[in-house]
CHARMM-style PDB file with segment names, atoms N, HN, CA, C and O in Angstrom:
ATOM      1  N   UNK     1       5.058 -13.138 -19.836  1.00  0.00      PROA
ATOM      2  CA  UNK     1       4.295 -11.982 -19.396  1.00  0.00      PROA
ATOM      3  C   UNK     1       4.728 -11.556 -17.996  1.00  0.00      PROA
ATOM      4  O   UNK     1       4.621 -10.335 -17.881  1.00  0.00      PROA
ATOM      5  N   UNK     2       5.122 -12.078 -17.037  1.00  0.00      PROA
ATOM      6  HN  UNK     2       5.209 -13.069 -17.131  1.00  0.00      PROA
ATOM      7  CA  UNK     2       5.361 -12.381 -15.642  1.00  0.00      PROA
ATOM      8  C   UNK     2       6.601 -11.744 -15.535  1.00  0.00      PROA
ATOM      9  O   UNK     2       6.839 -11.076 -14.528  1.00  0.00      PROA
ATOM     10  N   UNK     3       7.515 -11.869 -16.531  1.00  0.00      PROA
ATOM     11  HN  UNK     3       7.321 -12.411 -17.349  1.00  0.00      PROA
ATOM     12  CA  UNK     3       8.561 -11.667 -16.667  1.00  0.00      PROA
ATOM     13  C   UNK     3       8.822 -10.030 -16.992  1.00  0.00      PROA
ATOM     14  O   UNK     3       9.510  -9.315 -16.264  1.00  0.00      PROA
ATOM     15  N   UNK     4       8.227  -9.622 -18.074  1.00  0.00      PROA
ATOM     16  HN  UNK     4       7.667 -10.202 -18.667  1.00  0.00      PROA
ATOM     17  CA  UNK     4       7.623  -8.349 -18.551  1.00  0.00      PROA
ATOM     18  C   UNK     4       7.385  -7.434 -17.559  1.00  0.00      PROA
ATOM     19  O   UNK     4       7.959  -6.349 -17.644  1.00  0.00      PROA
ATOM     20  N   UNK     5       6.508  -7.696 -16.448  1.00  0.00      PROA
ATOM     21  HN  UNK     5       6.042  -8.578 -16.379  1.00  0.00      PROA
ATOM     22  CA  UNK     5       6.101  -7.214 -15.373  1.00  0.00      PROA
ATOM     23  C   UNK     5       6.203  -6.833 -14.362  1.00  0.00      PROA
ATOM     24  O   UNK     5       5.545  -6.068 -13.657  1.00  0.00      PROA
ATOM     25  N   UNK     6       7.600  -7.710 -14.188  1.00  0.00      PROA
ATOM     26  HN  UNK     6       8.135  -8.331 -14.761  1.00  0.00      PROA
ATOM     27  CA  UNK     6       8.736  -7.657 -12.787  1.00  0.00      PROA
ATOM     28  C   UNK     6       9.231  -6.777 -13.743  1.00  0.00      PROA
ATOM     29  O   UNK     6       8.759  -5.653 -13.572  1.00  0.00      PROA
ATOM     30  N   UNK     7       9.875  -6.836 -14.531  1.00  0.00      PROA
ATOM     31  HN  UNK     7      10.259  -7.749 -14.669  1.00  0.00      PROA
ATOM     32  CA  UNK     7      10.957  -5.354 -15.535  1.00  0.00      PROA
ATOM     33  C   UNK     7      10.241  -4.412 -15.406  1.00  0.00      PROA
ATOM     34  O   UNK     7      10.853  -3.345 -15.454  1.00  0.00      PROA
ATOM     35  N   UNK     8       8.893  -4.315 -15.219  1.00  0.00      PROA
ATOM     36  HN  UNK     8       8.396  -5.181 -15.180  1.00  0.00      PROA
ATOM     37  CA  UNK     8       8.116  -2.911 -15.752  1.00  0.00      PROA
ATOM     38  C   UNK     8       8.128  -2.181 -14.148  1.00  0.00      PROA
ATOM     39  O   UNK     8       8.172  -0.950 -14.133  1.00  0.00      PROA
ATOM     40  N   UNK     9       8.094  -2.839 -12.945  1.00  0.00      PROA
ATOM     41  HN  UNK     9       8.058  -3.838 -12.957  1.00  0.00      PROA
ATOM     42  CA  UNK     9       8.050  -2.698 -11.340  1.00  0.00      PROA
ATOM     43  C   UNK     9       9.176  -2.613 -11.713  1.00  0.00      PROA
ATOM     44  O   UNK     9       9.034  -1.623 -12.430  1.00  0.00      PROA
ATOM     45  N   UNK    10      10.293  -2.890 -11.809  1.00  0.00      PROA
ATOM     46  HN  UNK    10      10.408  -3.695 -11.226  1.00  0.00      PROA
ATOM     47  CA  UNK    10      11.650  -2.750 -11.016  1.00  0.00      PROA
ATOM     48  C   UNK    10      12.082  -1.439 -11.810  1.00  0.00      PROA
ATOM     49  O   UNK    10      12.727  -0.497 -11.350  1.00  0.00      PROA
ATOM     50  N   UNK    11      11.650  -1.564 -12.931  1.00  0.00      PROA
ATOM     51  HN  UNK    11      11.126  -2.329 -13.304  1.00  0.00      PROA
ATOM     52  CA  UNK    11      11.900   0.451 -13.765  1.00  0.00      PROA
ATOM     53  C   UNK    11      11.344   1.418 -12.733  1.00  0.00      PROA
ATOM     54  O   UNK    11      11.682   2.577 -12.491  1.00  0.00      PROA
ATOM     55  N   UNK    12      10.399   0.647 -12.180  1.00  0.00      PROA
ATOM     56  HN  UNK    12      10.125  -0.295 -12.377  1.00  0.00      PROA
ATOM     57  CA  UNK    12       9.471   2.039 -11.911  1.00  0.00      PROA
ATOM     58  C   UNK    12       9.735   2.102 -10.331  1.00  0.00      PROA
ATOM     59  O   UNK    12       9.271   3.032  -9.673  1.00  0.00      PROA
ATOM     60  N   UNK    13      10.466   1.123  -9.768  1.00  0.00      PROA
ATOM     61  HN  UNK    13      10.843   0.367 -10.303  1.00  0.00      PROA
ATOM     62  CA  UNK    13      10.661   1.105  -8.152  1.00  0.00      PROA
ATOM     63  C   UNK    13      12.253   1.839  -8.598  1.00  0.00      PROA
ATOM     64  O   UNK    13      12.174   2.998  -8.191  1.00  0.00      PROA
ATOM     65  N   UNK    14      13.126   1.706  -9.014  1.00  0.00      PROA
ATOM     66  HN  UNK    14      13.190   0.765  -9.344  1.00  0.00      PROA
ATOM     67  CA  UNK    14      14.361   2.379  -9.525  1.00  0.00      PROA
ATOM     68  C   UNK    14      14.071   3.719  -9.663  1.00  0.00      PROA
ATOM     69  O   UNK    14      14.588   4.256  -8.684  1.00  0.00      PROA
ATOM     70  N   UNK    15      13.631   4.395 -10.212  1.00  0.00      PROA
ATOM     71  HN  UNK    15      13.211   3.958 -11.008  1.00  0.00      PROA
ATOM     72  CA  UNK    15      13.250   5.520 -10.479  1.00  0.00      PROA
ATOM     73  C   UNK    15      12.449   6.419  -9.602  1.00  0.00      PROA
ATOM     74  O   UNK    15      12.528   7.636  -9.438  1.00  0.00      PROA
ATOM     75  N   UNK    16      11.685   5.555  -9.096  1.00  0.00      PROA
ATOM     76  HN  UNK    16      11.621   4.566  -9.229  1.00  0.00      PROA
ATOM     77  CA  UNK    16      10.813   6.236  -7.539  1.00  0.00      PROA
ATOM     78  C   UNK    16      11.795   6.684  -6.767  1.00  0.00      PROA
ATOM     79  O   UNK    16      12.916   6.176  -6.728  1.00  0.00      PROA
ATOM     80  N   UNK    17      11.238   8.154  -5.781  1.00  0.00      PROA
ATOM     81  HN  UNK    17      10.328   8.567  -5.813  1.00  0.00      PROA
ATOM     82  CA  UNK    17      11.948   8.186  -4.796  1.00  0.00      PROA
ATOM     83  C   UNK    17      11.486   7.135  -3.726  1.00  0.00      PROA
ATOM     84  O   UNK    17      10.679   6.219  -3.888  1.00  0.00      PROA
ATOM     85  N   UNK    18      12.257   7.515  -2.470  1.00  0.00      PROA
ATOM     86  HN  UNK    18      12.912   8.259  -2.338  1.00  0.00      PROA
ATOM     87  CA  UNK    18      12.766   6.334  -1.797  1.00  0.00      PROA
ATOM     88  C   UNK    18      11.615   6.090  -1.178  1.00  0.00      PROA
ATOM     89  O   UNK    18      11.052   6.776  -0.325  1.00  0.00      PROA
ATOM     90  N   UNK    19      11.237   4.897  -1.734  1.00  0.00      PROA
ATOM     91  HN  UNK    19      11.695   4.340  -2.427  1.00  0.00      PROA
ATOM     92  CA  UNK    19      10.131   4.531  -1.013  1.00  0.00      PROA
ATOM     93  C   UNK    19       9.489   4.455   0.654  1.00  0.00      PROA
ATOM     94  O   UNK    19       8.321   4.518   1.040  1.00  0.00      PROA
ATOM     95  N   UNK    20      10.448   4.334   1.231  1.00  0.00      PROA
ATOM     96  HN  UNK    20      11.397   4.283   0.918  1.00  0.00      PROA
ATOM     97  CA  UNK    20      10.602   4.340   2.830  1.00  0.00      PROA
ATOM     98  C   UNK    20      10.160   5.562   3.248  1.00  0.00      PROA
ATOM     99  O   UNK    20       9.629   5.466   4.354  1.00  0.00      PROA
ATOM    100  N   UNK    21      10.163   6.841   2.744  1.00  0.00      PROA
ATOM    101  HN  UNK    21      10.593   6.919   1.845  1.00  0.00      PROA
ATOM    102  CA  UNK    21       9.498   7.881   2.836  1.00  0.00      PROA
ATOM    103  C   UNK    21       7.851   8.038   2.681  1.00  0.00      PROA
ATOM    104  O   UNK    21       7.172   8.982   3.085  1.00  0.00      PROA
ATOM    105  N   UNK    22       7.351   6.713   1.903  1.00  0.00      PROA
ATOM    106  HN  UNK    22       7.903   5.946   1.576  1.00  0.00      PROA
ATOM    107  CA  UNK    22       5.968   7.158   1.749  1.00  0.00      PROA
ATOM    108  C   UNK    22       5.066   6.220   2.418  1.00  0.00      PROA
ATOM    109  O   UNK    22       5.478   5.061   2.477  1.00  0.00      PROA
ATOM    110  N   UNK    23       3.656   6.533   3.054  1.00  0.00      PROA
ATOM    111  HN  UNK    23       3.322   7.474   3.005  1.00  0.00      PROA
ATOM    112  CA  UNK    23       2.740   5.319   4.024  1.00  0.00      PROA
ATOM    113  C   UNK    23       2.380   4.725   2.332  1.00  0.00      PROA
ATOM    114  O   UNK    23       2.083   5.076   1.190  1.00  0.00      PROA
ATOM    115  N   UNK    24       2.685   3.529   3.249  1.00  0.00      PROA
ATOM    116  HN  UNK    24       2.926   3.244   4.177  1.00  0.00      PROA
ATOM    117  CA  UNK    24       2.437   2.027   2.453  1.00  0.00      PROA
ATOM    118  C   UNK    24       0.734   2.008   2.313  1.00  0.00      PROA
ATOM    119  O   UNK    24       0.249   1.259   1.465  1.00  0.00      PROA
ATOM    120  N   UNK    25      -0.110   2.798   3.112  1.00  0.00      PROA
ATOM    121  HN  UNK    25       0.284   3.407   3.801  1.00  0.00      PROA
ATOM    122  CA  UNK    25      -1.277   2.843   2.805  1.00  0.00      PROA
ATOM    123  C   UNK    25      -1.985   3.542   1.429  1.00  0.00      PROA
ATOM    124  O   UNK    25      -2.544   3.035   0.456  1.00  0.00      PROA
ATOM    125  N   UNK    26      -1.693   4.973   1.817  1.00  0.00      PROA
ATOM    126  HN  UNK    26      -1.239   5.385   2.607  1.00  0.00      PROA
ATOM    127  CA  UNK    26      -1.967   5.983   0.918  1.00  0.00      PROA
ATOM    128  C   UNK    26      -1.161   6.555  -0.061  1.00  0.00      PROA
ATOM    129  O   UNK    26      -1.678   7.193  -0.978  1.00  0.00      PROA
ATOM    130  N   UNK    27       0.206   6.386   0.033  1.00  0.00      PROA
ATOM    131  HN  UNK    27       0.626   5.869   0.778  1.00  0.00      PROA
ATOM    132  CA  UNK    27       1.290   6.605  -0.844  1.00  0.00      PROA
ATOM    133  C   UNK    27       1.863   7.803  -0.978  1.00  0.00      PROA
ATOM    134  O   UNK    27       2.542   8.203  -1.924  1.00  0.00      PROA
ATOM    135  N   UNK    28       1.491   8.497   0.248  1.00  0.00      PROA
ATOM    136  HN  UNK    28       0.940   8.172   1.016  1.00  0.00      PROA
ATOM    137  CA  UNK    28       1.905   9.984   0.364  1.00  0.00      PROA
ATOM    138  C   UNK    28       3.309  10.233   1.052  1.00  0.00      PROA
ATOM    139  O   UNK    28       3.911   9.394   1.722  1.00  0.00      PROA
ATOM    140  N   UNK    29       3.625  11.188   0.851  1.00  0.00      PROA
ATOM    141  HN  UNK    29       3.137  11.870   0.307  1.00  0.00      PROA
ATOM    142  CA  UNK    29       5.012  11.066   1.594  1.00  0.00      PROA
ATOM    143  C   UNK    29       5.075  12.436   2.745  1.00  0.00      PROA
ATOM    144  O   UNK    29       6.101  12.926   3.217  1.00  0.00      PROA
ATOM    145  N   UNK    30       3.874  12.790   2.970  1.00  0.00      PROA
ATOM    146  HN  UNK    30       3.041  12.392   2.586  1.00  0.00      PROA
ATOM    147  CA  UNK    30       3.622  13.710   3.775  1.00  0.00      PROA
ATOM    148  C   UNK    30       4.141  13.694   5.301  1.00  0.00      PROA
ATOM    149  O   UNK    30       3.717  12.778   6.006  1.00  0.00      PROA
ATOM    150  N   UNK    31       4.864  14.464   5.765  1.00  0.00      PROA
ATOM    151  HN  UNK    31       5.209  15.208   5.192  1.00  0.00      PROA
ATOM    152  CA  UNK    31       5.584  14.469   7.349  1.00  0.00      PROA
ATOM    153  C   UNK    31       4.406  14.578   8.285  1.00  0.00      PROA
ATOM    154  O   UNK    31       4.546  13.878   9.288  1.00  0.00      PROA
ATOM    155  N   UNK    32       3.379  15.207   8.235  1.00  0.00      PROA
ATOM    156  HN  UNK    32       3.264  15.776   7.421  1.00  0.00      PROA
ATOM    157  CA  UNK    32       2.842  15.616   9.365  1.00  0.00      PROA
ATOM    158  C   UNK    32       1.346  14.595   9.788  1.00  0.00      PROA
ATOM    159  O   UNK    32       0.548  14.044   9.029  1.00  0.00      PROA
ATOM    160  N   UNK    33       1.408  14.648  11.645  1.00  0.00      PROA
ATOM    161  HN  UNK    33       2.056  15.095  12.262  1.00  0.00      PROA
ATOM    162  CA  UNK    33       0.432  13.779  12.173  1.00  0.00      PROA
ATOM    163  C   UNK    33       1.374  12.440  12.023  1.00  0.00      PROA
ATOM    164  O   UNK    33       2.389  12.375  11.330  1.00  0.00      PROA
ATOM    165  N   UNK    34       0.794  11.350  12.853  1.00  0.00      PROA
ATOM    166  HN  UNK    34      -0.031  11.403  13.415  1.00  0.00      PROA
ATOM    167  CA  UNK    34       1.826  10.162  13.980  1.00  0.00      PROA
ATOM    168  C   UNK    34       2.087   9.598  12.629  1.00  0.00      PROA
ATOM    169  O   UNK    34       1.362   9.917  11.686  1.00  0.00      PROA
ATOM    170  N   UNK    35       3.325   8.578  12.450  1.00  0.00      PROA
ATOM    171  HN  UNK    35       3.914   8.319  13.215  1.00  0.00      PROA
ATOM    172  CA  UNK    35       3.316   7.668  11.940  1.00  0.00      PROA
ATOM    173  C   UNK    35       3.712   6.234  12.310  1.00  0.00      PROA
ATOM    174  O   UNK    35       4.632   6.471  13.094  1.00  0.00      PROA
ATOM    175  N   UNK    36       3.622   5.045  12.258  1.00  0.00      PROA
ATOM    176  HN  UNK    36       2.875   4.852  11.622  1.00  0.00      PROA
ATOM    177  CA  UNK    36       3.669   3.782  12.868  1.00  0.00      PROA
ATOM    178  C   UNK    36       4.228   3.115  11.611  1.00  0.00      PROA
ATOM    179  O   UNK    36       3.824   2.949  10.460  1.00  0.00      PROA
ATOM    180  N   UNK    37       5.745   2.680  12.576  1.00  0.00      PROA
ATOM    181  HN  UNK    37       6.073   2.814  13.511  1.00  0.00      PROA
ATOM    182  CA  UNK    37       6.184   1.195  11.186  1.00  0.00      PROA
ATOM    183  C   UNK    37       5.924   0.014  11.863  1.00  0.00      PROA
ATOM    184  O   UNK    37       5.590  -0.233  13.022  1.00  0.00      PROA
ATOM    185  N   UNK    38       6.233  -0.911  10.518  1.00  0.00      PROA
ATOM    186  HN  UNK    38       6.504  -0.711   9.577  1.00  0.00      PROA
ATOM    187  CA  UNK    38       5.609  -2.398  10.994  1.00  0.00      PROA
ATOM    188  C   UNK    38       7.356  -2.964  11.856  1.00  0.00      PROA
ATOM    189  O   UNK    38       8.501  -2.660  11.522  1.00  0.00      PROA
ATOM    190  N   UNK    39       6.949  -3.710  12.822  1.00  0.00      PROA
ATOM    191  HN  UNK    39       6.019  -3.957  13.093  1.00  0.00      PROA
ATOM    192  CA  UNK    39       8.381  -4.177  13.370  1.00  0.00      PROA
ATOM    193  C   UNK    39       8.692  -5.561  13.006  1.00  0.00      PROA
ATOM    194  O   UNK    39       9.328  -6.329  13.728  1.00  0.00      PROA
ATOM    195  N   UNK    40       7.999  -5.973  11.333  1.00  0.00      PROA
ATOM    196  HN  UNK    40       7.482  -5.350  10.746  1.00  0.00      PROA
ATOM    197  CA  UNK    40       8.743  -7.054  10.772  1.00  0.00      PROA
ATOM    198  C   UNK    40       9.306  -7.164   9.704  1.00  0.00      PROA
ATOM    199  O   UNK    40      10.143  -7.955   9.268  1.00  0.00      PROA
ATOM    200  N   UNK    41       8.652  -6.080   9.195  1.00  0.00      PROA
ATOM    201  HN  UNK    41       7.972  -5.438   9.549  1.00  0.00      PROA
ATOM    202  CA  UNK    41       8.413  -5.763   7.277  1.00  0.00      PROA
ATOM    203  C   UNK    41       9.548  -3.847   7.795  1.00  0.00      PROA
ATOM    204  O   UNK    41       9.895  -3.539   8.935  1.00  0.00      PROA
ATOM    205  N   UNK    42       9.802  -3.020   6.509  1.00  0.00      PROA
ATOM    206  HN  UNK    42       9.520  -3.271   5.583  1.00  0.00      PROA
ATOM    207  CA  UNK    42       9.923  -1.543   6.179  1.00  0.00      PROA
ATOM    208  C   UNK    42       9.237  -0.590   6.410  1.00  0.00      PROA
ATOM    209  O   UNK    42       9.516   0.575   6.692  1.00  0.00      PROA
ATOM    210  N   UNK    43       7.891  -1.356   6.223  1.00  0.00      PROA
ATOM    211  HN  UNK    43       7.664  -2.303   5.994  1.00  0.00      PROA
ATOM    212  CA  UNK    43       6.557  -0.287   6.020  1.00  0.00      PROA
ATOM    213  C   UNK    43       6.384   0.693   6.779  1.00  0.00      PROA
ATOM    214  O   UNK    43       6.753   0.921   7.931  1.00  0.00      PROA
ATOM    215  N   UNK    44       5.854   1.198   6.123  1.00  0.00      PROA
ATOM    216  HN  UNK    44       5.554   1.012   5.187  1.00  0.00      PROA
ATOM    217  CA  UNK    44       5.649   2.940   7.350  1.00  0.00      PROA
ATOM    218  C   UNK    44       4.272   3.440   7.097  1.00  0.00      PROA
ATOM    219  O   UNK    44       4.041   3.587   5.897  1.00  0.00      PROA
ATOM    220  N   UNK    45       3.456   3.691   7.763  1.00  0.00      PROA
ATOM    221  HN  UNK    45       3.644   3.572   8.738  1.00  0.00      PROA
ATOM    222  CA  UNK    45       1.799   3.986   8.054  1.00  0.00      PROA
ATOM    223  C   UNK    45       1.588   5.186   8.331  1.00  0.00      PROA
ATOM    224  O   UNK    45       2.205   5.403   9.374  1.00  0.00      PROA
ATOM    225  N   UNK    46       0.971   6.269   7.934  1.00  0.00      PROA
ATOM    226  HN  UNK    46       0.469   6.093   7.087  1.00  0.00      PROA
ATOM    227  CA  UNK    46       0.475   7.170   8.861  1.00  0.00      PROA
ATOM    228  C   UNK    46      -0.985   6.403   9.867  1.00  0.00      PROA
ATOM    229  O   UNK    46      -1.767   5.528   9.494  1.00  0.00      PROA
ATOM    230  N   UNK    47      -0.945   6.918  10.813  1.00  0.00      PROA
ATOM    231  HN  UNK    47      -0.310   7.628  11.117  1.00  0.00      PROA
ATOM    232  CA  UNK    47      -1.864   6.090  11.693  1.00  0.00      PROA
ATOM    233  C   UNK    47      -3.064   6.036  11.776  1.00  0.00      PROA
ATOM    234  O   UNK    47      -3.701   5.082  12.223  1.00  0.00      PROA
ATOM    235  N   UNK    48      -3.796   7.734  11.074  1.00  0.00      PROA
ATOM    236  HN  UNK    48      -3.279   8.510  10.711  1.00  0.00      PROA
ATOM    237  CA  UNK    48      -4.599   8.226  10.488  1.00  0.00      PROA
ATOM    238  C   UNK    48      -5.001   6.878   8.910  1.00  0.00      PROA
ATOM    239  O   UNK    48      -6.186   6.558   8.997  1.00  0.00      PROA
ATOM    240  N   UNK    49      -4.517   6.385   8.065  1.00  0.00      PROA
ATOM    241  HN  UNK    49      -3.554   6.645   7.994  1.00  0.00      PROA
ATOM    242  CA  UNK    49      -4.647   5.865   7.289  1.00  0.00      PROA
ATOM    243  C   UNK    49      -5.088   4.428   7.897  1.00  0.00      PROA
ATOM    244  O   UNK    49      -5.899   3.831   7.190  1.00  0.00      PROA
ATOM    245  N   UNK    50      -4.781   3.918   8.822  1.00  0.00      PROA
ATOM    246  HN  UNK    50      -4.122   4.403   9.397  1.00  0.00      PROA
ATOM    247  CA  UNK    50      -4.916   2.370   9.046  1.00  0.00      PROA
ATOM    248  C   UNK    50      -5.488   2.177  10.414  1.00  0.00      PROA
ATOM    249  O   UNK    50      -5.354   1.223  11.180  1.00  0.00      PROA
ATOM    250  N   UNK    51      -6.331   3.585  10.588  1.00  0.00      PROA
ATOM    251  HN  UNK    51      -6.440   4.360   9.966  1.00  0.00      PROA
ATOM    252  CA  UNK    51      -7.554   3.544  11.415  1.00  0.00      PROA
ATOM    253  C   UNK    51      -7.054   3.881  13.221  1.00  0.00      PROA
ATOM    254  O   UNK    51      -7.889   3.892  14.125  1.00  0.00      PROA
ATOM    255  N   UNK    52      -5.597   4.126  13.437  1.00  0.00      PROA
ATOM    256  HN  UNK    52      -4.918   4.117  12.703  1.00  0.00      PROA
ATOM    257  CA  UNK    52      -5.119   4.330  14.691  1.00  0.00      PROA
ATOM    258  C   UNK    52      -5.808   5.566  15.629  1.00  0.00      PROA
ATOM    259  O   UNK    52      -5.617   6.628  15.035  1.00  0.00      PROA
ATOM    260  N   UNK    53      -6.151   5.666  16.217  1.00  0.00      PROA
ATOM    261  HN  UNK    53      -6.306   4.804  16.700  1.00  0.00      PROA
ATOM    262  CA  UNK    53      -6.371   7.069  17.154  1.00  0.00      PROA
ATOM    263  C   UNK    53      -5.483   7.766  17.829  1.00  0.00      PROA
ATOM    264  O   UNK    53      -5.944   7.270  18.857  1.00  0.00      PROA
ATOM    265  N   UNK    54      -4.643   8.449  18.224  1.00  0.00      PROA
ATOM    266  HN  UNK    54      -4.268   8.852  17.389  1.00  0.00      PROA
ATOM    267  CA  UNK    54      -3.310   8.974  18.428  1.00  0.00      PROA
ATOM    268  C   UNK    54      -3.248   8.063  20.487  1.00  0.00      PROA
ATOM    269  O   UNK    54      -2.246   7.763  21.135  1.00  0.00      PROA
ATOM    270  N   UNK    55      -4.372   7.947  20.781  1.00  0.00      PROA
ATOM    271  HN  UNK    55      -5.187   8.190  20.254  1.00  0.00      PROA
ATOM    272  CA  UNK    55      -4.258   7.054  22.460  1.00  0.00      PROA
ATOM    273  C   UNK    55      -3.422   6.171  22.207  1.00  0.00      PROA
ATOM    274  O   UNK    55      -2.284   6.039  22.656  1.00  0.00      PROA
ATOM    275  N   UNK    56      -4.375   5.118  20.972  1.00  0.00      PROA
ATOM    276  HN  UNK    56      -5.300   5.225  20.607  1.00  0.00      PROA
ATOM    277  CA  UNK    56      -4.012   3.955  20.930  1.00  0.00      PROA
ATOM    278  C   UNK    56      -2.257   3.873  20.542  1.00  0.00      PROA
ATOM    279  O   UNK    56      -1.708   2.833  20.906  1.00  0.00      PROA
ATOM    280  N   UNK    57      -1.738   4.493  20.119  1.00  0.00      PROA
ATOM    281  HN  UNK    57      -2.185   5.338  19.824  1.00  0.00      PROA
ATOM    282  CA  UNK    57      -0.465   4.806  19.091  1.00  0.00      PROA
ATOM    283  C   UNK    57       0.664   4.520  20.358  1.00  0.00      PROA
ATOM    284  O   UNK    57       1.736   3.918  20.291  1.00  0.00      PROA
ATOM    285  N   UNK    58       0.079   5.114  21.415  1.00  0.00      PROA
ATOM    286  HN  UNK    58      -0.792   5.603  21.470  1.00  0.00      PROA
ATOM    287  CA  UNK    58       1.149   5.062  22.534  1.00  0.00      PROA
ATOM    288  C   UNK    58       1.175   3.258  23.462  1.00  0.00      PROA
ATOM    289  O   UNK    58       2.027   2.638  24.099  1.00  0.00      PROA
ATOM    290  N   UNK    59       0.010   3.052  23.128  1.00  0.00      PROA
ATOM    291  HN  UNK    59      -0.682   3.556  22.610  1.00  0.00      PROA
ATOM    292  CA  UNK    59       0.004   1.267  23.361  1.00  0.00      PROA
ATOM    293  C   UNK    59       1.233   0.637  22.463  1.00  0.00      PROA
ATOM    294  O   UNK    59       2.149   0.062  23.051  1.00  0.00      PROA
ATOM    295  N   UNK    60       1.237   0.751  21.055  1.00  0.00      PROA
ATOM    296  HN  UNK    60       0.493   1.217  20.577  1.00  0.00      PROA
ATOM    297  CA  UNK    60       2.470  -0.015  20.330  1.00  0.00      PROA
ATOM    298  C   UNK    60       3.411   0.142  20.425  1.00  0.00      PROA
ATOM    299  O   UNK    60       4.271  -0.659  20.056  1.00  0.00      PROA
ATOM    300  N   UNK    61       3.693   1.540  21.107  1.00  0.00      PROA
ATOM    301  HN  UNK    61       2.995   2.190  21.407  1.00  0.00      PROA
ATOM    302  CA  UNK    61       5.062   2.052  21.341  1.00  0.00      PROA
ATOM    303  C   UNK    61       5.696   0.381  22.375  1.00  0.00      PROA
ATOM    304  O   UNK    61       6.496  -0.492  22.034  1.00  0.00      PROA
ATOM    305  N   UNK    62       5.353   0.455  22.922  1.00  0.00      PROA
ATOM    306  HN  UNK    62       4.704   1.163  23.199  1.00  0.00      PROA
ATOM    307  CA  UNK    62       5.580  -0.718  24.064  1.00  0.00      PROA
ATOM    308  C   UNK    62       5.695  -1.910  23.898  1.00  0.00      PROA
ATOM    309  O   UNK    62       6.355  -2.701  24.573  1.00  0.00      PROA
ATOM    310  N   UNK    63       4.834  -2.172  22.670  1.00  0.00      PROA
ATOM    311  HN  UNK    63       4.298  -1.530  22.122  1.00  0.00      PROA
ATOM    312  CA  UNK    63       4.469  -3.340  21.718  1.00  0.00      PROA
ATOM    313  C   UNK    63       4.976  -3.740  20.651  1.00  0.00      PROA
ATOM    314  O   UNK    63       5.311  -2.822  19.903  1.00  0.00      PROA
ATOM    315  N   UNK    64       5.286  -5.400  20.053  1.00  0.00      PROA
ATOM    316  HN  UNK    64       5.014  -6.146  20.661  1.00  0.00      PROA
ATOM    317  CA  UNK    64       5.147  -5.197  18.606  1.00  0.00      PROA
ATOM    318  C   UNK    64       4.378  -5.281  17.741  1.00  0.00      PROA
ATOM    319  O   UNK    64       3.499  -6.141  17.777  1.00  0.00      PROA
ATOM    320  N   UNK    65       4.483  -4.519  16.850  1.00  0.00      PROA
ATOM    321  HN  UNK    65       5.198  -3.820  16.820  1.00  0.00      PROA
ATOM    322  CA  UNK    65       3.545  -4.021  15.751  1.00  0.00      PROA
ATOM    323  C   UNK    65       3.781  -4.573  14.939  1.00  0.00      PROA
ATOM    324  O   UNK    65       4.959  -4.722  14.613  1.00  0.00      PROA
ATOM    325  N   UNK    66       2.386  -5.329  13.995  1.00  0.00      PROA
ATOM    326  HN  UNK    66       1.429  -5.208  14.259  1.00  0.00      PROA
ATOM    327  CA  UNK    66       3.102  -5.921  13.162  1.00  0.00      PROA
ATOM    328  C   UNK    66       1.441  -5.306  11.750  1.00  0.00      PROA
ATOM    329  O   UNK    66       0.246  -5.562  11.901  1.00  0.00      PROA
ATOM    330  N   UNK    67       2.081  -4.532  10.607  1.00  0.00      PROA
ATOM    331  HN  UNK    67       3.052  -4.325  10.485  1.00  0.00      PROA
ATOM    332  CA  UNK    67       0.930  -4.083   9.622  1.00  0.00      PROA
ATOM    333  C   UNK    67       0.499  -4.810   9.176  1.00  0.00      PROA
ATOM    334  O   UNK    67       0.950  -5.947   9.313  1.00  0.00      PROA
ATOM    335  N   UNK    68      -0.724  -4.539   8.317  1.00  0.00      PROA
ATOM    336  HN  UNK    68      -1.090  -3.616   8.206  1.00  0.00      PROA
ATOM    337  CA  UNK    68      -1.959  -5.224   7.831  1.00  0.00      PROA
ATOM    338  C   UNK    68      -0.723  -6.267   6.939  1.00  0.00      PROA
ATOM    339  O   UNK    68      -0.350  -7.311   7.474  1.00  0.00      PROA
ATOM    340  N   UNK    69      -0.328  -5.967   5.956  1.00  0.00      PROA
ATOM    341  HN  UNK    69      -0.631  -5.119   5.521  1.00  0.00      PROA
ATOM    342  CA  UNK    69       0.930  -7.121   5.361  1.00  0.00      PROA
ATOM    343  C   UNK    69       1.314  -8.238   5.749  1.00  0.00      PROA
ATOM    344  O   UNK    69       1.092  -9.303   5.173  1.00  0.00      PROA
ATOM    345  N   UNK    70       1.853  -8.101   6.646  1.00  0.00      PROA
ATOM    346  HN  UNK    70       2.033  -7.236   7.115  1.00  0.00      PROA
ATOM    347  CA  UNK    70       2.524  -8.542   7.819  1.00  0.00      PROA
ATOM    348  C   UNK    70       1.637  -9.836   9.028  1.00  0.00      PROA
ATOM    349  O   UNK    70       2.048 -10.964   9.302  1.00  0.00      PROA
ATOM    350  N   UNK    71       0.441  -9.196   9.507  1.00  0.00      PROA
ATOM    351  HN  UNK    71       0.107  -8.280   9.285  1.00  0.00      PROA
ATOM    352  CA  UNK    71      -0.404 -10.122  10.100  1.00  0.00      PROA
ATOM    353  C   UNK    71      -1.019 -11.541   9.621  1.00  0.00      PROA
ATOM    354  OT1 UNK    71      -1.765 -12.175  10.368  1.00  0.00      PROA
TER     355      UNK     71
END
């Protein structure tokens, strides 16, 4: 079954566009308003989705960030 399942994800990650384009939160691939990647993992956040306030956004710049995944 396990097996089945990874085939049925890897059809469907193959066929997706590129994932790196979309927040790992909401799954949108929308450009507009901040976005924040994780600096261990790919992931990409809009900041709006994972509760950021655009102040705080300029703190991580400086920082590493590491997403909900990731922590």
């Amino acid at each position: 079954m396990t097996t089945m399942r990874e085939h049925f994800a890897q059809n469907i990650l193959s066929s997706s566009e590129n994932l790196e384009d979309l927040c790992s939160a909401c799954g949108e691939s929308t450009t507009l308003g901040q976005w924040i990647g994780c600096d261990s993992c790919s992931r990409w956040y809009h900041s709006t989705c994972i509760g950021l306030i655009k102040k705080n956004i300029k703190v991580f710049v400086k920082k590493t960030w590491l997403c909900p995944v990731c922590k």
